[in-house]
C-alpha positions in Angstrom: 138.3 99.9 123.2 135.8 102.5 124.3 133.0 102.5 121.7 130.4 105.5 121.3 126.9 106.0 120.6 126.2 103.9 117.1 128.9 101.7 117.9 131.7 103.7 116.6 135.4 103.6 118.3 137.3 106.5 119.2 139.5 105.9 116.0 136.6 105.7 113.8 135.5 108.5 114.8 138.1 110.9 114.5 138.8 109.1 111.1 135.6 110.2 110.1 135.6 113.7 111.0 139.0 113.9 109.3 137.7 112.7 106.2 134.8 115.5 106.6 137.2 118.0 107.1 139.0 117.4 103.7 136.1 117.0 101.7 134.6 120.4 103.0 138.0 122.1 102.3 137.8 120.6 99.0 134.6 120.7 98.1 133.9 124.4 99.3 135.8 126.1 96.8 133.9 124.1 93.5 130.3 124.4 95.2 131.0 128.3 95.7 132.5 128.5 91.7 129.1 126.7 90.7 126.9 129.0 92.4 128.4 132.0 91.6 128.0 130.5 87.8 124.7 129.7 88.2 123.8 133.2 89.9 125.8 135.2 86.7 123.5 132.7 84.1 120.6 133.9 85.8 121.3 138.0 86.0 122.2 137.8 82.2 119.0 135.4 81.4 117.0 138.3 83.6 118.8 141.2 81.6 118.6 140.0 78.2 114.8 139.1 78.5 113.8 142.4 80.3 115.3 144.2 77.6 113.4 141.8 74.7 110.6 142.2 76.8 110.9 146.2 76.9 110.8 146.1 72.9 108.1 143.4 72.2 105.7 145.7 74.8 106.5 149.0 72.9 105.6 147.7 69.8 102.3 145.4 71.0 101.1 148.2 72.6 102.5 151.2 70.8 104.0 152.9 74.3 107.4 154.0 74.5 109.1 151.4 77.2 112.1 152.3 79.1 114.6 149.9 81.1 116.9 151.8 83.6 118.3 152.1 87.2 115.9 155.4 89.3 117.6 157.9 91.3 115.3 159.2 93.8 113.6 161.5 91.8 112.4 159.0 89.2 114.6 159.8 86.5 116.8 157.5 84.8 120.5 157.7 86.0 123.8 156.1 85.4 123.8 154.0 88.1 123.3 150.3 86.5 125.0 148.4 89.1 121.6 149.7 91.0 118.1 148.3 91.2 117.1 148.1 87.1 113.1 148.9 86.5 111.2 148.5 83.3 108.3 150.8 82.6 105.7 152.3 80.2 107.3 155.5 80.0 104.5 157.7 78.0 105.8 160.6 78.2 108.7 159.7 76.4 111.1 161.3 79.2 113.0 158.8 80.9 111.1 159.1 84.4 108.6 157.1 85.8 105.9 159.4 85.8 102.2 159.0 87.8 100.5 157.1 84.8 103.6 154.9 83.7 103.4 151.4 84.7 106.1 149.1 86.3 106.6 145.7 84.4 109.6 144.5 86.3 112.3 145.1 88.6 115.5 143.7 88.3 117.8 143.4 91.7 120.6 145.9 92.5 123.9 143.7 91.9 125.9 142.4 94.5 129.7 143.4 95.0 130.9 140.7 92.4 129.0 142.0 90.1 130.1 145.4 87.6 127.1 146.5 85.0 127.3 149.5 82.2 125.7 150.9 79.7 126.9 153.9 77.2 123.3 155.4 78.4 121.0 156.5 80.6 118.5 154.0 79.8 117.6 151.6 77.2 114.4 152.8 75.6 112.3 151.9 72.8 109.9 153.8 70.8 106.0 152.5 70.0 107.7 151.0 66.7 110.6 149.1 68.5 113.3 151.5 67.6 116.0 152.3 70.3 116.6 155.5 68.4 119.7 157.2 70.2 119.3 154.7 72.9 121.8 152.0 70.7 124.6 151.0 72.9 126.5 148.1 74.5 125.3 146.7 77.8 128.3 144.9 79.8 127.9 142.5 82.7 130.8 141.1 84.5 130.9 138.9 87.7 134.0 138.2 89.6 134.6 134.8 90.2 136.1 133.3 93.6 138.7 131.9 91.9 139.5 135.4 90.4 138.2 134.8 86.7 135.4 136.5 85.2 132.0 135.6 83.8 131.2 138.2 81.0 128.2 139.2 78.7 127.1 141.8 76.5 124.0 142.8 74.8 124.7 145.2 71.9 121.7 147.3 71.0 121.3 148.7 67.3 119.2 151.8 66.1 116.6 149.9 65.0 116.4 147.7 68.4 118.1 144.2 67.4 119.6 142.7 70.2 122.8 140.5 69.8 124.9 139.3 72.4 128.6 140.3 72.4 131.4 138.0 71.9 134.9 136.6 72.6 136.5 137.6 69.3 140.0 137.5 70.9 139.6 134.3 73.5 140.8 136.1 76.2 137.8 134.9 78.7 136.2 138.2 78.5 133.1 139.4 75.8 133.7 142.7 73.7 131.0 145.6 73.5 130.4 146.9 70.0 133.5 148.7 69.9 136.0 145.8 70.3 136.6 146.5 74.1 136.4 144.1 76.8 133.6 144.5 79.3 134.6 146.1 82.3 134.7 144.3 85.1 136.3 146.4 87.7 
C-alpha cells in the first residue's frame, strides 16, 4: 500500500474526497437558502428603520424628510428597485436640492430582489404626517429554492407604520389593499 503525505492511503484518500464532495452538494443548497434569508432580514430591517427614521427627524426637527430612489436630475422617481436616499427635503419638492441634507442611502437591490411603492417617495411633513404620501411599500426576494421572502410596510395619513401580513397563509404578505406583494 502506497501511503501519501500525512500517512493517508490511496483509498483513504479518495474516501475522503468523496465524502467532501457530497457534503458540498448537500450542503450548498441550505448555506445559499440561509444567506439569501439573512440578506432579505437585513434589506427589510434597513427599510423599515429608514423610513421610522425619516418621520422621527421631520418631527424632531420640524423639516420635511423624504425617502426615495433619484433619477439623475434629483427628483424622486419610480424606480425603487434603485439606490433608496433619505433627505431633508426643505423645499417640500421631492428633489434633493443644494441645502437638503443626505441621512442615508440604502443599496440598489440585486436581481432577486423586486421593491414598490404606490408613490414617488415616502415623505413626511415637519409634524410627521405622510399627507398624500400613504401607501403600501412591498419587498420580495426570490429564494433559490424558488419561494419567496415577503414584507410590507403600510403607511397611513397620519404616518403610522405597520407591517403587512399573511392574512391568507399563502407564504406571501398583503399590501393595504389585500394584494400579494409582487414579487416578479
Amino acid at each position: 500500500m502506497t501511503r501519501f503525505a500525512h500517512g493517508m492511503t490511496l483509498t483513504e484518500l479518495m474516501v475522503v474526497i468523496a465524502v467532501l464532495a457530497i457534503s458540498s452538494v448537500t450542503i450548498t443548497p441550505a448555506a445559499t437558502h440561509i444567506i439569501q434569508q439573512q440578506l432579505a432580514d437585513r434589506d427589510i430591517s434597513r427599510i423599515h428603520m429608514a423610513i421610522a427614521s425619516a418621520r422621527t427627524r421631520a418631527i424632531l426637527t420640524q423639516t420635511s424628510h423624504t425617502l426615495c430612489p433619484l433619477d439623475s436630475s434629483k427628483r424622486c422617481s419610480s424606480l425603487w428597485n434603485g439606490e433608496l436616499t433619505l433627505f431633508s427635503d426643505r423645499e417640500r419638492n421631492r428633489t434633493l436640492d443644494d441645502d437638503d441634507q443626505v441621512l442615508q442611502r440604502i443599496p440598489a437591490a440585486d436581481d432577486t430582489v423586486l421593491r414598490s411603492y404606490n408613490r414617488i417617495a415616502i415623505a413626511f411633513s415637519a409634524t410627521g404626517f405622510a399627507g398624500g404620501y400613504n401607501g403600501s411599500f412591498g419587498y420580495c426576494r426570490t429564494m433559490p429554492d424558488g419561494q419567496y421572502k415577503s414584507a410590507a410596510f403600510i403607511l397611513s395619513r397620519i404616518g403610522r407604520l405597520r407591517p403587512g401580513i399573511d392574512a391568507n397563509n399563502n407564504d406571501r404578505v398583503e399590501l393595504a389593499n389585500g394584494q400579494d406583494v409582487s414579487c416578479r
